[in-house]
C-alpha positions as a Markdown table, in Angstrom:
| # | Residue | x | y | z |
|---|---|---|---|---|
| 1 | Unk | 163.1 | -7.5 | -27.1 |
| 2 | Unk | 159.7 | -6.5 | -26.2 |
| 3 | Unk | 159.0 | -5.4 | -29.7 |
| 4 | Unk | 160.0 | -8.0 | -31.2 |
| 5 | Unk | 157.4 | -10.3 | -29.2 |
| 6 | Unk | 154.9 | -7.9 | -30.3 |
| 7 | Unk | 155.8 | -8.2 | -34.2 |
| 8 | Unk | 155.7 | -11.4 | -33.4 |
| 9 | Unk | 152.4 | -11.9 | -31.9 |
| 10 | Unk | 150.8 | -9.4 | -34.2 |
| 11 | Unk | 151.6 | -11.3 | -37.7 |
| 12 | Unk | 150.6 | -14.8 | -35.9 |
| 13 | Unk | 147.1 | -13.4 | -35.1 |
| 14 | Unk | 147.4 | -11.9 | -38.9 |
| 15 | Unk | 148.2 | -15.3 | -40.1 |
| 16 | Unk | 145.9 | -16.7 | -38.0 |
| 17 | Unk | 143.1 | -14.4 | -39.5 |
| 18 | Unk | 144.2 | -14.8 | -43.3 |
| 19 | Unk | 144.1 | -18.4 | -43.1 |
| 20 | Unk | 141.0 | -18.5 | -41.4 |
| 21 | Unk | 139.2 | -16.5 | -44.2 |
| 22 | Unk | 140.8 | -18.9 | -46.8 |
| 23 | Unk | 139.3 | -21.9 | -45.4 |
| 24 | Unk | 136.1 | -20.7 | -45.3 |
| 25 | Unk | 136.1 | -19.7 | -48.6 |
| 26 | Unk | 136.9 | -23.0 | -49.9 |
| 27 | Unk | 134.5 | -24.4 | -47.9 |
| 28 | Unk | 132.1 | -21.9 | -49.6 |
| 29 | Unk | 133.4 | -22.9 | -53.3 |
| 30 | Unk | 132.4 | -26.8 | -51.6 |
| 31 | Unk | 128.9 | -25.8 | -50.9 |
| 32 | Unk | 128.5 | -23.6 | -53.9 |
| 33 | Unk | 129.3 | -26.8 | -55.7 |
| 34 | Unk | 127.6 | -29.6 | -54.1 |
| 35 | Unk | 125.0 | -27.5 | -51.4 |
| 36 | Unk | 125.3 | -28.2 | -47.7 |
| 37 | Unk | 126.8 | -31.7 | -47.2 |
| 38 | Unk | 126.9 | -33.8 | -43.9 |
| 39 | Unk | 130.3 | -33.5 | -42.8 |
| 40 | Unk | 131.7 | -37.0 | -43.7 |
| 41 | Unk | 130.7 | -35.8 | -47.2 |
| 42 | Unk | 132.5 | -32.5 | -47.2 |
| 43 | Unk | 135.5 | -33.9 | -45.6 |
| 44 | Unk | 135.5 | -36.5 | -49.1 |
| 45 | Unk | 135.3 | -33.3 | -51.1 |
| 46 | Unk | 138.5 | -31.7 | -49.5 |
| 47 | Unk | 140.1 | -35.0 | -49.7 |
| 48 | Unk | 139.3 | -34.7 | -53.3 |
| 49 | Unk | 140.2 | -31.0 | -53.8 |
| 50 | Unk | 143.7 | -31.8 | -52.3 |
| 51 | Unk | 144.3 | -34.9 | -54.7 |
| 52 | Unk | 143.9 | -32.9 | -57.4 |
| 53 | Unk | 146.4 | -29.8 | -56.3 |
| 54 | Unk | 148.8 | -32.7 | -55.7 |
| 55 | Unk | 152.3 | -32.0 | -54.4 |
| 56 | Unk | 151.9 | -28.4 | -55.6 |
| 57 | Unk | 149.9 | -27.2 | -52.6 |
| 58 | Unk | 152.6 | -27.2 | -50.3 |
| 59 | Unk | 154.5 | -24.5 | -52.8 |
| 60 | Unk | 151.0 | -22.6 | -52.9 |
| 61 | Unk | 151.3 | -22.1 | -49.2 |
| 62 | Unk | 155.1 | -21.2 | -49.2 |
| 63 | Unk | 154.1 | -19.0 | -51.9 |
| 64 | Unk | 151.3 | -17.5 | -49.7 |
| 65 | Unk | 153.0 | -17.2 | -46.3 |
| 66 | Unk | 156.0 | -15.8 | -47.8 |
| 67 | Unk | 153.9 | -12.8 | -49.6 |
| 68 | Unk | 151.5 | -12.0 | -46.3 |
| 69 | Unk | 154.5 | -12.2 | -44.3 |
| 70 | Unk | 157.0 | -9.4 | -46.6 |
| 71 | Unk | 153.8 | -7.3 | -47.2 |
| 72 | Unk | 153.3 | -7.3 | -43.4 |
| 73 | Unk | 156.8 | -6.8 | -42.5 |
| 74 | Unk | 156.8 | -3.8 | -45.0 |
| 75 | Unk | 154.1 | -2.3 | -43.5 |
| 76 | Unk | 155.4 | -2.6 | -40.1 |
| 77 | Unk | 158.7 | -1.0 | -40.9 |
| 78 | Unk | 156.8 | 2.0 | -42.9 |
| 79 | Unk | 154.5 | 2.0 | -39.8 |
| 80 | Unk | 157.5 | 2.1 | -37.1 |
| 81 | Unk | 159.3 | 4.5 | -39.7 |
| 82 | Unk | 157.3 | 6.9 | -39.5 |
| 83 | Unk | 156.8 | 6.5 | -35.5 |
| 84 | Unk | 160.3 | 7.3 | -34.9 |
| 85 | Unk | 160.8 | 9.8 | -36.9 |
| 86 | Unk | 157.3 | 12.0 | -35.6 |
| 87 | Unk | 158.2 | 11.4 | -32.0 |
């Protein structure tokens, strides 16, 4: 059981870290755009930015979370694979 909460815990904070980094790269691509904005005007820009991905961006993320999350459980299998097999 204990495992378990830490498989847990350790692909939330991975989540947690992998969506961080993608949010601050769009808000890069928003600056790169239209410089550093007051943030009433940056919020218009996401606003915009979601308008145009549309109904599609809640795929994007299933699409997203569903890769990070089998390439994480792979890793963790290989990683407690070879754990139990060396000790």
């Amino acid at each position: 059981m204990k495992l378990r909460l830490k498989v847990f815990l350790e692909t939330g904070v991975f989540t947690f870290c992998i969506l961080f980094l993608l949010s601050w790269t769009w808000l890069l691509t928003i600056y790169l755009r239209a410089g550093f904005l007051h943030p009433l005007e940056t919020i218009e820009y996401l606003s915009s930015d979601l308008s145009n991905i549309g109904p599609y961006a809640f795929l994007l993320d299933i699409l997203v979370f569903s890769v990070i999350f089998v390439a994480y459980k792979r890793a963790k299998s290989k990683q407690l694979d070879k754990a139990t097999h060396n000790g």
